[in-house]
C-alpha positions as CSV (number, residue, x, y, z in Angstrom):
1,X,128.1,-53.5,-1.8
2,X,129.5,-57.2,-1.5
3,X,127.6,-60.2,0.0
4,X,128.3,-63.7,1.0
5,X,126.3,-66.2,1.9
6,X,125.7,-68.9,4.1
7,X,123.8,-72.5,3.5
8,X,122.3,-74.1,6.2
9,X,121.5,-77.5,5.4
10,X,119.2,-78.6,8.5
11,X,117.1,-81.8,9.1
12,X,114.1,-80.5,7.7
13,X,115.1,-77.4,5.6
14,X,118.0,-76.0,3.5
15,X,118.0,-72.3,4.3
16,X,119.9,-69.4,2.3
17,X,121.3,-66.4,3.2
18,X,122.6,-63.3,1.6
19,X,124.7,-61.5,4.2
20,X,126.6,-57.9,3.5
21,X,129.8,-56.7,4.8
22,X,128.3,-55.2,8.2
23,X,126.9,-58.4,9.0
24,X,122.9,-57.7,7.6
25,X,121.1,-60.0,6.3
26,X,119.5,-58.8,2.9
27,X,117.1,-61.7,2.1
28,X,116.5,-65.1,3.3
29,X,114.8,-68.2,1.6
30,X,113.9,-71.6,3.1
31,X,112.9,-74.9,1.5
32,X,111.6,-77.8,3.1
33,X,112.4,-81.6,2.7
34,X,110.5,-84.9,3.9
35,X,112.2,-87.5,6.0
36,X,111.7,-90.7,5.0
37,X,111.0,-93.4,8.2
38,X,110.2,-97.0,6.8
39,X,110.1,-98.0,10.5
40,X,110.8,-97.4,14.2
41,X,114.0,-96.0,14.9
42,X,115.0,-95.1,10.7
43,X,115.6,-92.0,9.7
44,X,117.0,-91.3,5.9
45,X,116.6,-88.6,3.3
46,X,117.6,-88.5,-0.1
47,X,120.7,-86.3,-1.4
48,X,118.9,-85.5,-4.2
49,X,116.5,-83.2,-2.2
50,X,119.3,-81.5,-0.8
51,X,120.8,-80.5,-4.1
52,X,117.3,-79.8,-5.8
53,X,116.3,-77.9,-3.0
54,X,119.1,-75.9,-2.5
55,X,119.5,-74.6,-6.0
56,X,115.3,-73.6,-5.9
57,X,116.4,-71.3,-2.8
58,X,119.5,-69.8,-4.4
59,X,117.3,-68.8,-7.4
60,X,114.6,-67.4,-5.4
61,X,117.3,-65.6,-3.3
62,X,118.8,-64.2,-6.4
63,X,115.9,-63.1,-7.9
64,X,113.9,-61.5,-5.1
65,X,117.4,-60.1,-3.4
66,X,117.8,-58.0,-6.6
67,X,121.4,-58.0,-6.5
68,X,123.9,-58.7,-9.2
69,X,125.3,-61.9,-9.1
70,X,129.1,-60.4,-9.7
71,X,128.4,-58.7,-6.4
72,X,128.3,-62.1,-4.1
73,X,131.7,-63.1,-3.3
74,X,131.7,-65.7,-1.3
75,X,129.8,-69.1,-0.1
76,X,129.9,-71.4,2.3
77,X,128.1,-74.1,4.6
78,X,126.7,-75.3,7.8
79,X,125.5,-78.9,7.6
80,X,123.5,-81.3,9.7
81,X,126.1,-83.9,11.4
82,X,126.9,-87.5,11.0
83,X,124.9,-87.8,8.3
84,X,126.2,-90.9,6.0
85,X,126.3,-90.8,2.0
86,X,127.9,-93.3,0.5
87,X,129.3,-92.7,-3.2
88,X,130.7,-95.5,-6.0
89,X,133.5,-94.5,-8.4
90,X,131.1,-92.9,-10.6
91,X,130.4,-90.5,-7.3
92,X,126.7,-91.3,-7.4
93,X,124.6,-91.7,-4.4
94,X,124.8,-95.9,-3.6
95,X,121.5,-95.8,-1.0
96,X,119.7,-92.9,0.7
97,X,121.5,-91.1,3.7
98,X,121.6,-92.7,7.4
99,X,120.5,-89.6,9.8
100,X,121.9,-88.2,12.5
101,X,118.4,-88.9,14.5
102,X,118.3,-92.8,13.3
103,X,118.6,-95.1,16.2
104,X,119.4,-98.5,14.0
105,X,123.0,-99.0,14.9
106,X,122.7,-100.1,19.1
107,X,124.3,-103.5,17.9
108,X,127.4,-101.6,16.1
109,X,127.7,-99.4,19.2
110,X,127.9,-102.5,21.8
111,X,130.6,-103.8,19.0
112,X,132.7,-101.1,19.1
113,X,132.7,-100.9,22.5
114,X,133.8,-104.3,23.1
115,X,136.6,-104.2,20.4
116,X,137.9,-100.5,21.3
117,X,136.6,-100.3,25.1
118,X,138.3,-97.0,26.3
119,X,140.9,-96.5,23.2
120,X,137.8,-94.9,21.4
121,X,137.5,-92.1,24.3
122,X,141.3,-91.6,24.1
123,X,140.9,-91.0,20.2
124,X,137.6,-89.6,19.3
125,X,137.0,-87.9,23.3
126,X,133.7,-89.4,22.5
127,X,131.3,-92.6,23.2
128,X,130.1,-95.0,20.5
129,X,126.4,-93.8,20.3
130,X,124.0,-94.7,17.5
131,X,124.2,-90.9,15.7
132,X,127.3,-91.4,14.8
133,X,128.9,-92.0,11.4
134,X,131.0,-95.0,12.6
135,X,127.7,-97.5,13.6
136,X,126.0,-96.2,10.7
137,X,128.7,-97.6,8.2
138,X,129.1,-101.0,10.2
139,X,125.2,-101.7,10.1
140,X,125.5,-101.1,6.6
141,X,128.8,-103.5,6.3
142,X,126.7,-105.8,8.1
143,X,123.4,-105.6,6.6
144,X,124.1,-104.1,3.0
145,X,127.6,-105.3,2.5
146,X,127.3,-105.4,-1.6
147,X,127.1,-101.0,-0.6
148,X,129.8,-100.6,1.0
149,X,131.8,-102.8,-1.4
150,X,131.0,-100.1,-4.4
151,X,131.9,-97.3,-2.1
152,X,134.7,-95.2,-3.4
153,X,133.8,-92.8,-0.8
154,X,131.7,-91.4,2.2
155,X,130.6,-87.8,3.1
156,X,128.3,-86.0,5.8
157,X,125.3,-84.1,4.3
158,X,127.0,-80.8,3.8
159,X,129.7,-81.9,2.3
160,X,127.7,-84.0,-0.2
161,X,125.9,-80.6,-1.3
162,X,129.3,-78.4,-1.7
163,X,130.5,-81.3,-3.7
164,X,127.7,-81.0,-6.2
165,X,128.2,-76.9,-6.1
166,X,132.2,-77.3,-6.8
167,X,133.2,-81.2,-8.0
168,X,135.4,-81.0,-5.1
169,X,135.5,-84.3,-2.5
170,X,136.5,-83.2,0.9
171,X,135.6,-82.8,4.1
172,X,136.4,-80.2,7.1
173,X,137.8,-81.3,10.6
174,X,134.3,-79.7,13.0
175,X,132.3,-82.3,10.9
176,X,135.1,-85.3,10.9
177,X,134.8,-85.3,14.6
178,X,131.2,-86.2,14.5
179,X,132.3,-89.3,12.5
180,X,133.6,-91.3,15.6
181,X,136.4,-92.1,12.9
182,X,138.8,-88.8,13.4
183,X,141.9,-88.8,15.8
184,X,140.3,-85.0,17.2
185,X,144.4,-84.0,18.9
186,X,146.0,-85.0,15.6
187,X,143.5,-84.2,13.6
188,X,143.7,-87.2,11.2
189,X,141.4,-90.1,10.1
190,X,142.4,-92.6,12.7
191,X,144.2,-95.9,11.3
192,X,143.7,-97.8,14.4
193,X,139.7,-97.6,14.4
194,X,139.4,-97.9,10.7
195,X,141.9,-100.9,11.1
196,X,139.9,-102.8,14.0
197,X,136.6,-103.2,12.1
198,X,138.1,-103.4,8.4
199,X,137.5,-100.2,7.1
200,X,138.9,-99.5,3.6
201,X,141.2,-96.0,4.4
202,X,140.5,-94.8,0.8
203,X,136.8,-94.2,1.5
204,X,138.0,-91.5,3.8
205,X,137.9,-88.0,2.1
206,X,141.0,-85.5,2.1
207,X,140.6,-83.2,5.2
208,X,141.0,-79.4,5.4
209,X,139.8,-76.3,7.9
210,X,136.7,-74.9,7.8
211,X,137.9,-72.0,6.2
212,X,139.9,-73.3,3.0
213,X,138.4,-72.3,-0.3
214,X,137.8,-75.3,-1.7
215,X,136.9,-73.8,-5.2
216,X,134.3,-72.4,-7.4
217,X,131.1,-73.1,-8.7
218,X,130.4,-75.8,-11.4
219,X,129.7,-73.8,-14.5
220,X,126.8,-75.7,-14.5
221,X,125.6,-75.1,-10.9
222,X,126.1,-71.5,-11.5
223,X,124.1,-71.8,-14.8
224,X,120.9,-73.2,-13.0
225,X,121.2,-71.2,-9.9
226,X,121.9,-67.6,-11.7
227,X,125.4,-66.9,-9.6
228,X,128.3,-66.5,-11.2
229,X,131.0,-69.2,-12.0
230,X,133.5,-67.2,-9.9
231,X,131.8,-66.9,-6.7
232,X,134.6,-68.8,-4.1
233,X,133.5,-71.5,-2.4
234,X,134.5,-72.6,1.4
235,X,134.4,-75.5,3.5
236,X,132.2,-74.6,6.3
237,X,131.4,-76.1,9.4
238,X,129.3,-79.0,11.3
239,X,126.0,-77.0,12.5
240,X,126.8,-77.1,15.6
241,X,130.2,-75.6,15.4
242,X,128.9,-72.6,12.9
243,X,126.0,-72.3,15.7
244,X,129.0,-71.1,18.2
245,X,130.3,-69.2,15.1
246,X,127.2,-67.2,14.6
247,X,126.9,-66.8,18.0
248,X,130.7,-65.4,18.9
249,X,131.4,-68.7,20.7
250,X,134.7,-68.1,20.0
251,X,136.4,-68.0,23.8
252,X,136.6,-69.8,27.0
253,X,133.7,-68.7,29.2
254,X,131.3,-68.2,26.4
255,X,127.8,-70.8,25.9
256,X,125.5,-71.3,24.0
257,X,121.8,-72.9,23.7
258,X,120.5,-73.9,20.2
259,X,117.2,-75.1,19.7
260,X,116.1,-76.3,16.7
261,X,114.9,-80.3,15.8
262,X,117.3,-80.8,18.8
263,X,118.8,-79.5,21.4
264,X,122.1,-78.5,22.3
265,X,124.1,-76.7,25.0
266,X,127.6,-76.0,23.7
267,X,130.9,-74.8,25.6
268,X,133.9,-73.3,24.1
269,X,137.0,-75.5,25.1
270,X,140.5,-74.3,24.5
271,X,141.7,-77.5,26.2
272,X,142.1,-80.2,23.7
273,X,143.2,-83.1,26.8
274,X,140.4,-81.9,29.0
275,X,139.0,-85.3,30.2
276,X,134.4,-85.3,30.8
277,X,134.5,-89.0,30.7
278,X,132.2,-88.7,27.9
279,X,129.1,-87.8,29.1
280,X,129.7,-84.4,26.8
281,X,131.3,-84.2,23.5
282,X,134.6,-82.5,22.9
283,X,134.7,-81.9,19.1
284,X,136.7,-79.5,16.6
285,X,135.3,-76.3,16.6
286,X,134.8,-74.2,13.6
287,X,137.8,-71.6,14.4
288,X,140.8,-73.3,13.6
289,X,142.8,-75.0,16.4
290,X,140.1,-74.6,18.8
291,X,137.5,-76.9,20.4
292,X,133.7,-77.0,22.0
293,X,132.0,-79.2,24.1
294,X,128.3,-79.8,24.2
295,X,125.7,-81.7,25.2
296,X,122.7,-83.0,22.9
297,X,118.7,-83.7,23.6
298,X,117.7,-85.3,20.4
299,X,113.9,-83.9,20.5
300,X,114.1,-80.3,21.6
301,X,112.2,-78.2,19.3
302,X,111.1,-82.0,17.3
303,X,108.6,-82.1,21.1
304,X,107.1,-79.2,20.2
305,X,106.5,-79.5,16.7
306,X,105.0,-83.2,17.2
307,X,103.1,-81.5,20.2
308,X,101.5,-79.2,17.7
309,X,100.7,-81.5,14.8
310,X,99.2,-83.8,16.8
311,X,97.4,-81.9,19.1
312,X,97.3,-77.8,17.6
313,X,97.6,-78.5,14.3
314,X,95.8,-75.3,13.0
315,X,97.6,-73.3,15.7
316,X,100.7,-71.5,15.0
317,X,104.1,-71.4,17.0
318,X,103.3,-68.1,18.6
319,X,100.2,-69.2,19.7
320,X,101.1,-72.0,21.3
321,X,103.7,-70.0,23.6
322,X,101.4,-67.3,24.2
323,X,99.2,-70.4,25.7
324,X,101.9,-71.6,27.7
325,X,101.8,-68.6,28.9
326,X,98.4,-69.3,31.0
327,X,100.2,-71.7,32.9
328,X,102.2,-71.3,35.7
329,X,106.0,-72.7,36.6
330,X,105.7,-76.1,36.7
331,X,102.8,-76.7,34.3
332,X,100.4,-77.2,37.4
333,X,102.6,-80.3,38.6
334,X,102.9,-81.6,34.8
335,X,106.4,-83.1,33.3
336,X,107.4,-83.8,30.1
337,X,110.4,-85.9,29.5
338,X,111.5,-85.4,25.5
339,X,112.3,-88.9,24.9
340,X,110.5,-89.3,21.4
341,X,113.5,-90.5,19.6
342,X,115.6,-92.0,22.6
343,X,118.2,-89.7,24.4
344,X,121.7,-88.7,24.3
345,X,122.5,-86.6,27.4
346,X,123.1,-87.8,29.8
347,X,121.9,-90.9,29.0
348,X,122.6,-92.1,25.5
349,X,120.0,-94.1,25.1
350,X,118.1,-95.2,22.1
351,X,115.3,-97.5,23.8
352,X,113.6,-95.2,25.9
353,X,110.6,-93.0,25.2
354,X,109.4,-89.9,26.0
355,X,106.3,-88.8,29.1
356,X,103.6,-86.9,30.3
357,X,103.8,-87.6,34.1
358,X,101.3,-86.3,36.3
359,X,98.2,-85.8,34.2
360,X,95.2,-85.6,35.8
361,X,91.3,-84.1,35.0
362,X,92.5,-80.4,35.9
363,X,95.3,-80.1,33.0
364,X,94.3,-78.1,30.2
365,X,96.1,-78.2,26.7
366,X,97.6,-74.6,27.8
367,X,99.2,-76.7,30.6
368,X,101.0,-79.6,28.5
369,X,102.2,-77.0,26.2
370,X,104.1,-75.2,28.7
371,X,105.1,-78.7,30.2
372,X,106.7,-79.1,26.4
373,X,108.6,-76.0,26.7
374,X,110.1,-76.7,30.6
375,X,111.2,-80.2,29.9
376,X,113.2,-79.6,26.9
377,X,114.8,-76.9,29.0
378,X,115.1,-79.8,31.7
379,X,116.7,-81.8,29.5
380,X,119.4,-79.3,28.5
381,X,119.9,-78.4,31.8
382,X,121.2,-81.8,32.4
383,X,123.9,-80.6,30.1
384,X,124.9,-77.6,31.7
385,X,125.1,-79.5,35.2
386,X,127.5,-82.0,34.0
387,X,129.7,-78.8,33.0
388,X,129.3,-77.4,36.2
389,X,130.5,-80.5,37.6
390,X,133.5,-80.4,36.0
391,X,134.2,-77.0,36.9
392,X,133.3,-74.9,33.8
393,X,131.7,-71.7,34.8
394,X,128.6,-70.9,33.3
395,X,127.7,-67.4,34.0
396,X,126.2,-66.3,30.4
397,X,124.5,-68.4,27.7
398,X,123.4,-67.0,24.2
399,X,120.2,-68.6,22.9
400,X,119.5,-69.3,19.4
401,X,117.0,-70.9,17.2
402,X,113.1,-72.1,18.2
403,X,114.0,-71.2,22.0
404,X,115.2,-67.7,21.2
405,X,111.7,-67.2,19.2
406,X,109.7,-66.6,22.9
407,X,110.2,-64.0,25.4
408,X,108.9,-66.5,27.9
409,X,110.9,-69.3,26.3
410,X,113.9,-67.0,26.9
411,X,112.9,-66.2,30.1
412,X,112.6,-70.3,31.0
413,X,115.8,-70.5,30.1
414,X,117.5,-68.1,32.7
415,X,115.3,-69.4,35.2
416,X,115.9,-73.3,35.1
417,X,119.8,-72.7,34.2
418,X,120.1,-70.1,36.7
419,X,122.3,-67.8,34.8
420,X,122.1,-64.3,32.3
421,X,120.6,-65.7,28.8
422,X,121.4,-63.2,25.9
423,X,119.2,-62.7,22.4
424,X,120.8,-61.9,19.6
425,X,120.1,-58.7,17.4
426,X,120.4,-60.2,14.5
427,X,120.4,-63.9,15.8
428,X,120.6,-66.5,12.3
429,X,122.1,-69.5,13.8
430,X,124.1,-71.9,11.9
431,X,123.5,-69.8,8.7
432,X,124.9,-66.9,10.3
433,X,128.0,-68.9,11.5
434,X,128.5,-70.0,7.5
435,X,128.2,-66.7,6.1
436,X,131.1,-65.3,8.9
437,X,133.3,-68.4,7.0
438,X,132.8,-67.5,4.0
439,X,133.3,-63.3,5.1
440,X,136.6,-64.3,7.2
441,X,137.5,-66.7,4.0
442,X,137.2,-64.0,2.3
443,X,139.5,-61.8,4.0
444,X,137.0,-58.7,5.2
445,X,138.2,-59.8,8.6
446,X,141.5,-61.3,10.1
447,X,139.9,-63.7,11.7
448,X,136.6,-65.2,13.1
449,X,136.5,-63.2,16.2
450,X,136.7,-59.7,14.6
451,X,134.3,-60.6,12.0
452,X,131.9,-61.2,15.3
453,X,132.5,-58.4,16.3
454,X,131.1,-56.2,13.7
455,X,128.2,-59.2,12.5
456,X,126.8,-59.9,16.3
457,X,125.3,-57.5,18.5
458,X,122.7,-58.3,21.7
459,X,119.4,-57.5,21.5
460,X,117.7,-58.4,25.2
461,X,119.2,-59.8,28.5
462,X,117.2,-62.4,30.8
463,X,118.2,-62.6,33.9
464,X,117.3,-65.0,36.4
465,X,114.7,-64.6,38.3
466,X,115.5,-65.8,42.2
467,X,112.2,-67.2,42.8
468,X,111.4,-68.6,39.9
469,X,114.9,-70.5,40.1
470,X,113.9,-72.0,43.6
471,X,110.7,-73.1,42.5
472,X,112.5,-75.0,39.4
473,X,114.9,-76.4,41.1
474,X,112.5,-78.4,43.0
475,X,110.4,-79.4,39.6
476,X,114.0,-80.1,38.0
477,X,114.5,-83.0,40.9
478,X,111.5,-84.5,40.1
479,X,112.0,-84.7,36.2
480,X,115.1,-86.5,36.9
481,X,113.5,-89.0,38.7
482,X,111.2,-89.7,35.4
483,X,113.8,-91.7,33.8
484,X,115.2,-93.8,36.5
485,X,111.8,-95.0,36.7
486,X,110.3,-95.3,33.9
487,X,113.3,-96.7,31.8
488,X,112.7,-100.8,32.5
489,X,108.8,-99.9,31.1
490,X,109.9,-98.1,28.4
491,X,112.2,-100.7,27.2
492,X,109.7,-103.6,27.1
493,X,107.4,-101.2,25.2
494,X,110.0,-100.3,22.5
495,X,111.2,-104.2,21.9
496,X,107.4,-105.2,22.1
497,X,106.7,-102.4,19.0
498,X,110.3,-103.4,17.2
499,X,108.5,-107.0,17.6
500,X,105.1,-105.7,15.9
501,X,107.0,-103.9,12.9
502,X,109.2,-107.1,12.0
503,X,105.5,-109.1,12.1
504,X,104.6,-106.7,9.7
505,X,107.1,-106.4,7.7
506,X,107.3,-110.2,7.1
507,X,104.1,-110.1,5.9
């Protein structure tokens, strides 16, 4: 028996896993990292952990897999996006990564704005917002400029990692796009935006697809992790685009929900001009020539996990959704609005903060759970609204991640989107979606879409249920009302508490 597998470097975790030929995943092994958040609004990690991290997983893998290393063919990777790493001609880490989830950069976003104004939609088919690579490396032009000086060159998380498993500097286009820096039609590292704000070309890495084998292990990588030097290495894909992957995304008509730290409602898109104004992202997709647009809540399954440290934290998951349970649709008249590290869609915004609304002395803690659950839903809902608007037809959406975990979760889903939600059999997310690269690299399948066919198979259908869709629809009206009103509040709070942390830090 062959095997592949598939690295799936997250926010919080790298997870690992060895995949055969019909799609079966023979072990899995996950290793958490901290973020580091010296004040409101940062988020970093270090490389390192990465790298350390990934290599204890692969050694654990290898050794409780019980498989011989000559007998796993194939790697590659799905990565957490816009991550920045800067590198100096010596390719050694300059400063700690910039996050996807750091809000820093609202200055370099109102700059590029102003110097590109709607030439950066025509380009990128996306807004300047503060996850993006593009604000990260002009807040560190602006504030570190002695770093970007000894840069010889920049790459996203994942890409960081496969360059410490091969020595090879690249990166793949469904990652690029989350840079704000590609031309996404041409496919090309746009001279015009790098141009406007001065930014050297030759920090740019060489592109290529997502399924190029890009090499072979370092002898020494393969050394410390136990695989062998030979093992093929390929590029892989932004997480979101090997979510779709391991979901069979992979045609018009298909969606998908993934929730994990966030949130995201994705589209396949075979039409590269197709105009949303950019409310949603249009980005490269995984499958070569092809293209997805999605929709982002930055604290999906983040809500619930803060929910549960602060407030459960000797509870499990499970029992937290079996609480939620106890409550009934609309969390007796309780919303949550998943602001706890701004907002992206619809509102890109990095100020505002998140809400209970409607507390009173009747809630119980079952009650605010299950108001958790419902407003992230909410929140992705927004997404799948705007598509509708546009004229995309959403008749079936495949759930991965957190908010596949919960029969009720599941069931939430179908009810506030109004449409069949699917679980997957085997359902590994992003993981899943790097291990069909590196099978398809490989060449067990022609392509993408027949490897799906033969890894993916459906496990439960949710359908919606009429009533319960009438009664959200009514709740659903009065979370969107949250925001417009509370959004003047919650910006005077967050500058008041940016205020506190530079007193303190001045001290």
């Amino acid at each position: 028996m062959e095997y592949v597998i598939g690295i799936d470097l997250g926010t919080s975790s790298v997870k690992v896993l060895l995949v055969n030929q019909q799609g079966a995943v023979k072990h899995s092994v996950s290793k958490d990292y901290p973020l580091l958040q010296q004040q409101p609004g940062y988020s970093e990690q270090d490389p390192e952990e990465w790298v350390q991290k990934t290599i204890q997983a692969l050694k654990q893998l290898i050794t409780e897999a019980q498989v011989p290393s000559d007998s796993i063919k194939g790697i590659s990777f799905s990565g957490q996006m816009h991550g920045l790493i800067l590198l100096d001609d010596h390719q050694q880490v300059i400063r700690n990564a910039i996050l996807w989830n750091d809000t820093r950069t609202t200055p370099q976003c109102k700059k590029i704005d102003q110097q590109l104004g709607g030439k950066l939609l025509e380009i990128t088919k996306n807004p300047a917002l503060e996850g993006f690579t593009l604000p990260k490396i002009l807040w560190v032009k602006e504030h570190e400029p002695e770093h970007l000086r000894r840069t010889s060159v920049f790459l996203l998380p994942k890409d960081y990692l496969r360059y410490r498993m091969t020595g090879e500097l690249n990166m793949e286009y469904s990652d690029a796009a989350g840079t704000l820096m590609l031309d996404i039609v041409n496919k090309s590292w746009s001279t015009d935006i790098l141009r406007t704000f001065d930014i050297p070309a030759h920090i740019c890495p060489p592109l290529v697809e997502t399924e190029n084998c890009v090499g072979t292990l370092s002898p020494e990588f393969a050394r410390v992790t136990g695989l062998n030097p030979a093992t093929k290495v390929f590029a892989g894909g932004a997480d979101n685009a090997c979510g779709a992957i391991g979901a069979g995304i992979l045609s018009e008509g298909k969606a998908l929900c993934s929730i994990g730290t966030s949130g995201v409602f994705l589209s396949y898109e075979d039409n590269k001009h197709r105009n949303f104004g950019g409310k949603v992202h249009l980005f490269n997709h995984g499958q070569k020539d092809s293209y997805y647009t999605m929709g982002v809540t930055l604290a999906a399954g983040y809500s619930l996990s803060w929910f549960k440290e602060t407030f459960a934290e000797h509870e499990s998951f499970s029992s937290l959704l079996e609480e939620a349970a106890l409550s009934p649709i609309g969390a007796n008249g309780l919303i949550f609005t998943p602001y706890l590290v701004g907002e992206r869609t619809p509102y890109a915004d990095a100020k505002i903060r998140g809400t209970f609304t409607g507390i009173d002395g009747s809630h119980k803690r079952h009650d605010f759970v299950r108001a958790v659950i419902e407003g992230i839903v909410f929140s992705i809902n927004e997404s799948v609204e705007i598509f509708r608007n546009y004229g995309k037809t959403i008749d079936t959406v495949i759930s991965i991640g957190g908010g596949a975990k919960s029969d009720l979760w599941l069931q939430i889903q179908a009810d506030i989107f109004n449409t069949k939600v699917i679980k997957l059999q085997n359902e590994q997310g992003p993981g899943m979606g790097a291990a069909m690269i590196a099978a398809t690299g490989l060449g067990w399948f022609p392509s993408l879409k027949e490897c799906a066919e033969t890894f993916i198979s459906i496990a439960k259908t949710y359908e919606p249920n009429p009533e319960h869709v009438s009664r959200y629809k009514a709740f659903y009206q009065v979370y969107k009302d949250v925001y417009p009103q509370t959004v003047a509040i919650n910006h005077q709070l967050f500058d008041l508490r940016m205020m506190d942390s530079s007193t303190v830090l001045a001290k």
